[in-house]
C-alpha positions in Angstrom: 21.0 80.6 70.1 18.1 81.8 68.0 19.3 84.6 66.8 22.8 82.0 65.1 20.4 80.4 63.0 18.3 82.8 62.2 21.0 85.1 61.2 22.8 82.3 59.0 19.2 81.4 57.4 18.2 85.0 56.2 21.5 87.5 56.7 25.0 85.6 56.4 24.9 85.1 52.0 24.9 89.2 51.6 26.2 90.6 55.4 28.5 89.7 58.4 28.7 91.4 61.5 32.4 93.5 60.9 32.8 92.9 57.7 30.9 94.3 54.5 30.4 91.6 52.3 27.7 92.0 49.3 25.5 94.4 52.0 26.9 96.6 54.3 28.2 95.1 57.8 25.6 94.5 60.2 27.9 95.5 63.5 26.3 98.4 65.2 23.3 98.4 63.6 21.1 99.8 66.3 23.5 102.9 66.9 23.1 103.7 63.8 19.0 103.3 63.5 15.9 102.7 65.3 15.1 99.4 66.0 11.5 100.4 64.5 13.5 101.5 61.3 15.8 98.3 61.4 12.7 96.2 61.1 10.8 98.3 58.1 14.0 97.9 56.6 14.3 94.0 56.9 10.5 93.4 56.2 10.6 95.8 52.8 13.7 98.1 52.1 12.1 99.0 48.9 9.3 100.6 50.6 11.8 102.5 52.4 13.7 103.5 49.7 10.4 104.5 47.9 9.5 106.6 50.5 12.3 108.9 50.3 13.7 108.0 54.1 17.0 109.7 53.5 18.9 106.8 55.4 17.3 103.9 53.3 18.0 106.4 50.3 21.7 106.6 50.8 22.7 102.8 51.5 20.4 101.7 48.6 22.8 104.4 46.3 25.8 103.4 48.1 25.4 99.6 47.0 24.7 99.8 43.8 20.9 100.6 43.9 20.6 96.6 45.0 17.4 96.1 47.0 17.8 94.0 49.4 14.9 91.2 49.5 12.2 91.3 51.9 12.1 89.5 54.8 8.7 87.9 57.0 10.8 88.1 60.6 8.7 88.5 63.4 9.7 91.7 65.5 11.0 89.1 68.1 13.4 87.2 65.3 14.6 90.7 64.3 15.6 91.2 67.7 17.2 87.8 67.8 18.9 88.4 64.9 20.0 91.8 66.2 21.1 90.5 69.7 23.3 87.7 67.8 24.9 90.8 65.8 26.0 92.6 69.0 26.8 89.6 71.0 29.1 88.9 68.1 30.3 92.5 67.5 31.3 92.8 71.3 33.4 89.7 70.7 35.4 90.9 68.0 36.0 94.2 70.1 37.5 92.3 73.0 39.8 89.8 70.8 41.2 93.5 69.1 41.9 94.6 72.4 43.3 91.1 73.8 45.6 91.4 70.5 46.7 95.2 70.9 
């Protein structure tokens, strides 16, 4: 799968999907933002931040004012690398419920 790789190339040193880890935890990303906003984000959070997006604003205050690096994904490897989150953020999900 693509989006493995890709996700242990450029994500897995600061994020996982459940758990925070140096960055926040990557489960249920795209409930919580636009795709669209997801990819400015990976492509140039400083930007963001910059901008005053009020989002971008609060997770770069909430860890520790650490930018997280840019990232030259193509809008399809995003995807892949968003689609690997979920896939793996179901999973978890169903081995809660197999253990409650």
């Amino acid at each position: 799968m693509a989006g493995d790789a890709l996700f242990k190339g450029n994500c897995a040193q600061c994020h996982a999907v459940n758990d925070v880890v140096v960055g926040p935890a990557l489960g249920g990303a795209r409930k919580r933002r636009p795709e669209t906003w997801l990819r400015a984000w990976v492509r140039n959070s400083g930007k963001l931040v910059a901008s005053g997006d009020e989002y971008a604003v609060k997770i770069f205050n909430q860890y520790q004012k650490q930018q997280m690096p840019s990232f030259q994904l193509s809008d399809k490897e995003i995807s892949q690398i968003l689609d690997y989150v979920e896939s793996n953020e179901a999973r978890a999900v169903g081995l809660v419920r197999l253990v409650e």
